[in-house]
GUZATI-655876 format. One record per residue (C-alpha): x negated, y negated, z; chain; residue in three letters; residue number from 1. Coordinates in pm, 1 decimal. Layout:
residues N
c1; c2; c3; ch; aa; i
X; Y; Z; A; Ala; NUM
...
end
This chain:
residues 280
c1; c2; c3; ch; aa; i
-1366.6; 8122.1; 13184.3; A; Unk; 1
-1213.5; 7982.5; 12870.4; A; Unk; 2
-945.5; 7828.6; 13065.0; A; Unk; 3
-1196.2; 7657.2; 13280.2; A; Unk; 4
-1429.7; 7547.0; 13039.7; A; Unk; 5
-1093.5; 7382.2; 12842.4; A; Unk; 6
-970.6; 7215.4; 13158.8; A; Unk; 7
-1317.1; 7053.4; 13169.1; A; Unk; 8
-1420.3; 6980.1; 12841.2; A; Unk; 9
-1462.8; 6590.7; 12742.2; A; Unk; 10
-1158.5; 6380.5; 12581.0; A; Unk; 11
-1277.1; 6302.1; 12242.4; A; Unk; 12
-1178.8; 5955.0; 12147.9; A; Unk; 13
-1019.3; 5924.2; 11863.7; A; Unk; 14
-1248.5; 5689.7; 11557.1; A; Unk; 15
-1045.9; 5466.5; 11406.6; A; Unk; 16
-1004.3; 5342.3; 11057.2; A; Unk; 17
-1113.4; 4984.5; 11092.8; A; Unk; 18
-1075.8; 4893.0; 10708.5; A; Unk; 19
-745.6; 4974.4; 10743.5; A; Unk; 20
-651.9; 4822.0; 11037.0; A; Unk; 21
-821.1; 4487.7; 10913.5; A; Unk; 22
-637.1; 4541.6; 10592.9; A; Unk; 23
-283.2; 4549.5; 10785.3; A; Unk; 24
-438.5; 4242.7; 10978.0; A; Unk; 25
-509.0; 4016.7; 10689.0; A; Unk; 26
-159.4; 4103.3; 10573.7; A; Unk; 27
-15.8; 4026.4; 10913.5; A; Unk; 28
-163.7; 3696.3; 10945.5; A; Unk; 29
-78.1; 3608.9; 10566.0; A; Unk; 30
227.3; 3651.8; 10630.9; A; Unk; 31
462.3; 3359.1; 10787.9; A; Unk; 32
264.7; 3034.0; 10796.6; A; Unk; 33
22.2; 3036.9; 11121.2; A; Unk; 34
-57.6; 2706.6; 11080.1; A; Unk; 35
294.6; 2595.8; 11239.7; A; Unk; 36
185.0; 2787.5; 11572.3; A; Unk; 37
-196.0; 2676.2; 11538.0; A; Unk; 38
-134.5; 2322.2; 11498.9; A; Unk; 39
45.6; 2301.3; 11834.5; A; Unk; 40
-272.8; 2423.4; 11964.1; A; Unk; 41
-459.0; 2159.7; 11871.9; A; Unk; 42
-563.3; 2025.1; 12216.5; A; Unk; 43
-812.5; 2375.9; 12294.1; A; Unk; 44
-990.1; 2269.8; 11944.3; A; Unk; 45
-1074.6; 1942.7; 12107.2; A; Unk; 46
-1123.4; 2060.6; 12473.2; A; Unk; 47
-1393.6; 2346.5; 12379.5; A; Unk; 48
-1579.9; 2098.4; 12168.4; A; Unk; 49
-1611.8; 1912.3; 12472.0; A; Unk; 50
-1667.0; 2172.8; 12696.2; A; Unk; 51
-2007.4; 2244.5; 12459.0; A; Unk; 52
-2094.2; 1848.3; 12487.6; A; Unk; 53
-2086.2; 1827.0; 12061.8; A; Unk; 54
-2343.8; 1595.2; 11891.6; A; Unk; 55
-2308.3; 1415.9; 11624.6; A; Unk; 56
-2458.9; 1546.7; 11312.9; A; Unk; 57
-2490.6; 1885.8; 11455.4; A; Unk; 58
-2425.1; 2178.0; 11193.9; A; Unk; 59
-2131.5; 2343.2; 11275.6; A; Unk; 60
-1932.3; 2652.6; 11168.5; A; Unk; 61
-1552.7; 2747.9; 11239.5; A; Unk; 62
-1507.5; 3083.9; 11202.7; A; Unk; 63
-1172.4; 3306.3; 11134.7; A; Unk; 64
-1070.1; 2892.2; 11182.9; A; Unk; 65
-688.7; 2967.7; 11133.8; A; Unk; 66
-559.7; 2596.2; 10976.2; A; Unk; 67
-834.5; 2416.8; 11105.0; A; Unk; 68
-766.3; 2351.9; 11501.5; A; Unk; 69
-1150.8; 2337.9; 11641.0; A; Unk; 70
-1313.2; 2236.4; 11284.5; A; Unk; 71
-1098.0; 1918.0; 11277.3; A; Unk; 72
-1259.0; 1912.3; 11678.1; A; Unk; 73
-1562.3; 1919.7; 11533.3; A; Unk; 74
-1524.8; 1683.2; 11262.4; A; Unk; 75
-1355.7; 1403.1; 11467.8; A; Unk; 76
-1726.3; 1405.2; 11692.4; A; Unk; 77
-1869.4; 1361.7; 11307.0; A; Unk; 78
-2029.6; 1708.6; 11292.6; A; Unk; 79
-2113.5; 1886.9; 10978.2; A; Unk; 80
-1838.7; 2165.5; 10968.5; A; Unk; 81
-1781.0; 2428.0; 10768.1; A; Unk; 82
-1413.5; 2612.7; 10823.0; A; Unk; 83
-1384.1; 2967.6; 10719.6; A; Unk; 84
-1146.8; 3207.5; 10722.2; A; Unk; 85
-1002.9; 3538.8; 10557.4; A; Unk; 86
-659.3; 3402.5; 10486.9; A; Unk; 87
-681.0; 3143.2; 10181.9; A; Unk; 88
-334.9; 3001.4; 10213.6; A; Unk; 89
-456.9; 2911.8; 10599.1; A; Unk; 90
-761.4; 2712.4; 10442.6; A; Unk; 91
-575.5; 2550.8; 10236.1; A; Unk; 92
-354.4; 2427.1; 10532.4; A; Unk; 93
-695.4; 2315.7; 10719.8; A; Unk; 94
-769.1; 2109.8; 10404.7; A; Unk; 95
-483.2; 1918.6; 10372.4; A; Unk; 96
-493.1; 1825.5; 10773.6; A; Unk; 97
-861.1; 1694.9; 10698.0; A; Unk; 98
-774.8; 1472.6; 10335.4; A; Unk; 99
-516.6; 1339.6; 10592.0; A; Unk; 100
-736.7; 1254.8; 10832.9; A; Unk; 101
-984.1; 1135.0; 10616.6; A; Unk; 102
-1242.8; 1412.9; 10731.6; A; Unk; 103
-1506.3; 1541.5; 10523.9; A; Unk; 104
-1547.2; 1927.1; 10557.2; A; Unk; 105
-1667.7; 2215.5; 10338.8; A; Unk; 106
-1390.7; 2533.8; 10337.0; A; Unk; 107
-1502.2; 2875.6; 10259.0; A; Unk; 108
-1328.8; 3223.5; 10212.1; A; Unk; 109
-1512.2; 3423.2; 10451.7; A; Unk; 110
-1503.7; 3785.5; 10679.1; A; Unk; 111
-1586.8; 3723.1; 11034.4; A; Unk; 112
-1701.7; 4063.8; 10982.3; A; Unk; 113
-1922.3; 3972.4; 10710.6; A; Unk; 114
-2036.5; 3571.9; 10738.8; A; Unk; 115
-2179.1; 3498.5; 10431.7; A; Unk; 116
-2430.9; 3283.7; 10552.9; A; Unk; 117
-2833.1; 3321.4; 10587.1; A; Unk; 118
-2986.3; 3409.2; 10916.0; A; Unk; 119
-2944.5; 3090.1; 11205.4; A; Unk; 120
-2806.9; 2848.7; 10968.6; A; Unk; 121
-2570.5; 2680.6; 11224.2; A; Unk; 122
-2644.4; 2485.9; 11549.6; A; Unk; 123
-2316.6; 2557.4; 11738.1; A; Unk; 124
-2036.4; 2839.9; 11588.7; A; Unk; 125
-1688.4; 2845.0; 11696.1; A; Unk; 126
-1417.4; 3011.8; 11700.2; A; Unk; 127
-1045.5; 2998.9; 11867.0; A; Unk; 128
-808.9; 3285.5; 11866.5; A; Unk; 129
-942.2; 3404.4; 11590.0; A; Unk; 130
-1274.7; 3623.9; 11608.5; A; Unk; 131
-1102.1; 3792.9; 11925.3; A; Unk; 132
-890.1; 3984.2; 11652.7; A; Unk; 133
-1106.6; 4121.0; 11438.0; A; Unk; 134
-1141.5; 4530.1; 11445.2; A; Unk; 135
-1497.3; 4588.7; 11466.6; A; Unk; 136
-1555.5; 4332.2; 11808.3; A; Unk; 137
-1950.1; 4449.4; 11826.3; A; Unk; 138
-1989.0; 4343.9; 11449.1; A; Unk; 139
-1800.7; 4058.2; 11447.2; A; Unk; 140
-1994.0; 3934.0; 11792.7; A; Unk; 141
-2329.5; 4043.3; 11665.7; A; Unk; 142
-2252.7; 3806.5; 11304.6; A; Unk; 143
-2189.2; 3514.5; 11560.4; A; Unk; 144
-2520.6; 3563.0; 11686.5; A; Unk; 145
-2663.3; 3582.9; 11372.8; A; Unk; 146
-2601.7; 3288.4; 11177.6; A; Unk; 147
-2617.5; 3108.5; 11520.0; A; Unk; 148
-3009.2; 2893.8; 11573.4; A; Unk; 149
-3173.1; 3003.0; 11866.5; A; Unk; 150
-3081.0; 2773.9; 12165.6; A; Unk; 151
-2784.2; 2723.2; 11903.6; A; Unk; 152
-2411.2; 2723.0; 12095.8; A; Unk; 153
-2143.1; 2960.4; 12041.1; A; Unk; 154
-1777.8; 2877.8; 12164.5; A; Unk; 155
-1540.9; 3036.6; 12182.3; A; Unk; 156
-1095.0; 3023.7; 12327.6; A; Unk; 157
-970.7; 3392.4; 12393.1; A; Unk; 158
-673.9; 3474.9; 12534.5; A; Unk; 159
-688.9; 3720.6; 12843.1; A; Unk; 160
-490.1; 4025.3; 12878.1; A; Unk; 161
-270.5; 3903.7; 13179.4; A; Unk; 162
-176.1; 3584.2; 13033.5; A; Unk; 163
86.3; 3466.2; 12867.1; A; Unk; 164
-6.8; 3598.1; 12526.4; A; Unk; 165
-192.1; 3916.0; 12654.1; A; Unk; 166
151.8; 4005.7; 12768.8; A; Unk; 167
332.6; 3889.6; 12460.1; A; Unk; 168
67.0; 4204.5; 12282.8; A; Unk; 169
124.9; 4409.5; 12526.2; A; Unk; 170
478.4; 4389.1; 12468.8; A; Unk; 171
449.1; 4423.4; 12079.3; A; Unk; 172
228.1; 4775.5; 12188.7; A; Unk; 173
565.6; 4917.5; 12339.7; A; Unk; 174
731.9; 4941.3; 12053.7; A; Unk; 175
436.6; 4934.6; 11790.0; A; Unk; 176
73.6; 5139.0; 11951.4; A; Unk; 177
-182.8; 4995.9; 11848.6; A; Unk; 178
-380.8; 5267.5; 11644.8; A; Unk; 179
-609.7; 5538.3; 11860.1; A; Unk; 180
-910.8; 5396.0; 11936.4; A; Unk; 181
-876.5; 5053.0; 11834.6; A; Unk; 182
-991.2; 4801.6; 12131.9; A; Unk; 183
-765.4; 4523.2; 12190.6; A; Unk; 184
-806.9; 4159.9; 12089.8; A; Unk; 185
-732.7; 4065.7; 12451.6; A; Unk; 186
-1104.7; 4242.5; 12563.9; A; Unk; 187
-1245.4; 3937.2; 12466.8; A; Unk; 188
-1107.2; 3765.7; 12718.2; A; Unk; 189
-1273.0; 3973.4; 12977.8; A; Unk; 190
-1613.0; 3863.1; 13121.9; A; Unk; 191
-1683.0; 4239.8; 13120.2; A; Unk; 192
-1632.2; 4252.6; 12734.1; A; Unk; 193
-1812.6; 3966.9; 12657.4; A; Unk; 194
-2147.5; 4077.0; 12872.8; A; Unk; 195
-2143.0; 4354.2; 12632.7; A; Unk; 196
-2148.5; 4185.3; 12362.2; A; Unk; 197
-2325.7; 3911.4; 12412.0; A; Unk; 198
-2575.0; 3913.2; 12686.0; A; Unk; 199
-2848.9; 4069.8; 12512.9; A; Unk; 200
-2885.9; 3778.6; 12269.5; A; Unk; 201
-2777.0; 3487.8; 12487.7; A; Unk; 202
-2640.2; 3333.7; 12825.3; A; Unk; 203
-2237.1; 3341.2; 12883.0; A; Unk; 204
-2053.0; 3100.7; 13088.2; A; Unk; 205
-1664.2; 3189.7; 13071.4; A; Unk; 206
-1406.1; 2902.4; 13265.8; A; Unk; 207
-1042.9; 3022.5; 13304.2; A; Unk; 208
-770.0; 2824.5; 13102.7; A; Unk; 209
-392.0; 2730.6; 13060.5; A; Unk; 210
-253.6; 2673.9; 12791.1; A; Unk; 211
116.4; 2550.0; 12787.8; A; Unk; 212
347.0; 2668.9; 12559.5; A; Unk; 213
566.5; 2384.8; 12468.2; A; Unk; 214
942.1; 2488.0; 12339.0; A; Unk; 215
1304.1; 2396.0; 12337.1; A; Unk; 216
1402.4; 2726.2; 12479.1; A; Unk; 217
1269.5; 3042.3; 12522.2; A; Unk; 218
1493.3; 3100.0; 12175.3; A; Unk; 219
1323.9; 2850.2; 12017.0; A; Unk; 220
999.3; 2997.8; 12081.2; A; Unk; 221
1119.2; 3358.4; 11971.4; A; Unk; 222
1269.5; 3182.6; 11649.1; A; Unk; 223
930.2; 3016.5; 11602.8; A; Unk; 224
689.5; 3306.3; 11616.8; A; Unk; 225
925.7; 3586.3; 11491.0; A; Unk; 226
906.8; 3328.4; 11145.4; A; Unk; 227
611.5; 3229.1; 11144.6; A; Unk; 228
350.2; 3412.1; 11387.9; A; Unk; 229
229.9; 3690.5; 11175.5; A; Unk; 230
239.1; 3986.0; 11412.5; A; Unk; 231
516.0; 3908.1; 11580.6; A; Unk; 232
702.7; 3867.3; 11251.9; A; Unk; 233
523.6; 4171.5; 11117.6; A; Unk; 234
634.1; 4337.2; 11433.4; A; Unk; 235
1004.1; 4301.4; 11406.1; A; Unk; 236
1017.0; 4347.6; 11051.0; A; Unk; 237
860.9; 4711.1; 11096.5; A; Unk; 238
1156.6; 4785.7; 11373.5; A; Unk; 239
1502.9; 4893.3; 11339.2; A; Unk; 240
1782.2; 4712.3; 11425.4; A; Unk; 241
1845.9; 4751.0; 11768.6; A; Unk; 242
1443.2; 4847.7; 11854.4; A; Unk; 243
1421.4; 4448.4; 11714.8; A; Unk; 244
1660.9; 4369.8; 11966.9; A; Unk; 245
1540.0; 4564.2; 12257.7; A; Unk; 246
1133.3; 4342.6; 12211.0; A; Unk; 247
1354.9; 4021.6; 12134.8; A; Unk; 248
1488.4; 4126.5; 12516.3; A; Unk; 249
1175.4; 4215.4; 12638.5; A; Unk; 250
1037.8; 3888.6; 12519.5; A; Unk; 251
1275.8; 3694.2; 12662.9; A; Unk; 252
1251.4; 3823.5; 12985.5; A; Unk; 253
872.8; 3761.1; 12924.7; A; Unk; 254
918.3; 3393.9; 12908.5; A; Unk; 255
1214.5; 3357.9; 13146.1; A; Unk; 256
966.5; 3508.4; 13400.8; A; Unk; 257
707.2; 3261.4; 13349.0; A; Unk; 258
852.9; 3000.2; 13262.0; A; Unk; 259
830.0; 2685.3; 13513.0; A; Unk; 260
1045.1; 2398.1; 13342.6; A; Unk; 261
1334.1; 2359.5; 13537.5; A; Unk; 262
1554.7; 2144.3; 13289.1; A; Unk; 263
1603.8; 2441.9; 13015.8; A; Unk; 264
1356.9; 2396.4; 12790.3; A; Unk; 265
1022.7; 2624.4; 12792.2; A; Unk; 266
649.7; 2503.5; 12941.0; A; Unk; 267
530.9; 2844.7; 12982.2; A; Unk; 268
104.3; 2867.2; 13069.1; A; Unk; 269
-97.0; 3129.5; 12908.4; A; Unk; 270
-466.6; 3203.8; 13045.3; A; Unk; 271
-733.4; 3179.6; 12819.8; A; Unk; 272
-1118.3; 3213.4; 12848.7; A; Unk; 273
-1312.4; 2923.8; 12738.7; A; Unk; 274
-1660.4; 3067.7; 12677.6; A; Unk; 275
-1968.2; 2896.5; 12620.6; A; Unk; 276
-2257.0; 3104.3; 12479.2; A; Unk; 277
-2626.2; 3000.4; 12460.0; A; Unk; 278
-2850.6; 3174.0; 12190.7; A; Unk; 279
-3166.0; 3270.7; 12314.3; A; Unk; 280
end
């Protein structure tokens, strides 16, 4: 009997320690300078704000906003933005684009976790590749909602787990598992995932993307994000030498696979969801 009731009894799934994993995260995405990746992604910024129809003068927050790519977006349609993010050195990047540019916007140190903002203070929220990687998704989903008014917009650019850069994390999981437990970033770019987070306080409507990746070489691209993507760079740096070379190999192949320039260089797409959300 106790061999029967063992071969039956439940899997427990393992909690995991979500401080700590954001705490490694911070330090991930501190790390290298992010803003050299993000600001090649500027054209998503600009194509979800017009995906959402923007108004002028609408209030608008940018959260986990990375160097700025959809609150510049925003402030080019002359919204009110705020840009916030975990990573100071980041904000500061997003700053400098917008005295550039001649932009006024407000920057604020801020957990996506944790928005410190009152109760539907903003009429459209966005975010691009960067909520999709916090550790508590339900949390961070259910903030969104929050400081979103009702009939308010959230938007939002996730990559999806067969893409380009689902594979690129899948890849990194190899040779570093993610901890037990944890869900991955790429869930939010899963209709699935985002019913459950979202369809009891609004209306989702989720349009596949590409993105194309843009490089010299498949080399260049490695040379790019293993200095100054943070988990990639985090990544190697946590390998031995010849595990670094086996992902560098691995990613290679990635990229060689998908790649469809045919005069050497690299225009690789990656699948995002664009996601429109309507408080109700």
């Amino acid at each position: 009997m106790a061999t029967v009731a063992a071969a039956t009894a439940p899997t427990l799934i393992p909690t995991p320690d979500l401080a700590a994993i954001k705490a490694k995260q911070q330090a991930a995405w501190s790390s290298g300078n992010y803003a050299i990746v993000g600001s090649t992604l500027q054209i998503v910024g600009e194509e979800l704000c017009e995906a959402m129809d923007l108004k002028a003068g609408s209030k608008v927050l940018d959260v986990a906003a990375g160097n700025g790519m959809a609150s510049l977006a925003a402030a080019r349609r002359w919204c009110e933005v705020t840009s916030t993010d975990y990573v100071p050195a980041l904000l500061e990047r997003g700053r400098a684009r917008a005295e550039a540019e001649g932009m006024a916007m407000e920057f604020r140190e801020a957990d996506a976790e944790n928005l410190p903002f009152d109760n539907n203070s903003f009429e459209v929220v966005l975010s691009t590749f960067g909520v999709m990687f916090t550790p508590n998704q339900d949390k961070a989903a259910a903030e969104l909602l929050r400081v979103c008014k009702p009939k308010g917009q959230i938007g939002l650019a996730n990559w999806t787990p067969d893409g380009f850069i689902g594979q690129v994390f899948k890849t990194l999981g190899k040779y570093l598992p993610p901890p037990a437990g944890a869900k991955s970033p790429a869930m939010w770019g899963t209709r699935a995932r985002l019913s459950e987070m979202f369809d009891g306080g609004g209306s989702v409507e989720a349009e596949s993307r590409m993105f194309n990746f843009r490089y010299r070489s498949a080399e260049h691209f490695l040379g790019v994000f293993k200095t100054f993507y943070g988990p990639v760079l985090r990544a190697f740096a946590a390998l031995e030498p010849a595990k670094q070379e086996e992902l560098h190999n691995d990613l290679h192949a990635l990229i060689v696979r998908m790649n469809r320039a045919t005069n050497g260089s690299m225009v690789v797409p990656s699948e995002y969801l664009e996601v429109v959300i309507t408080k109700r």
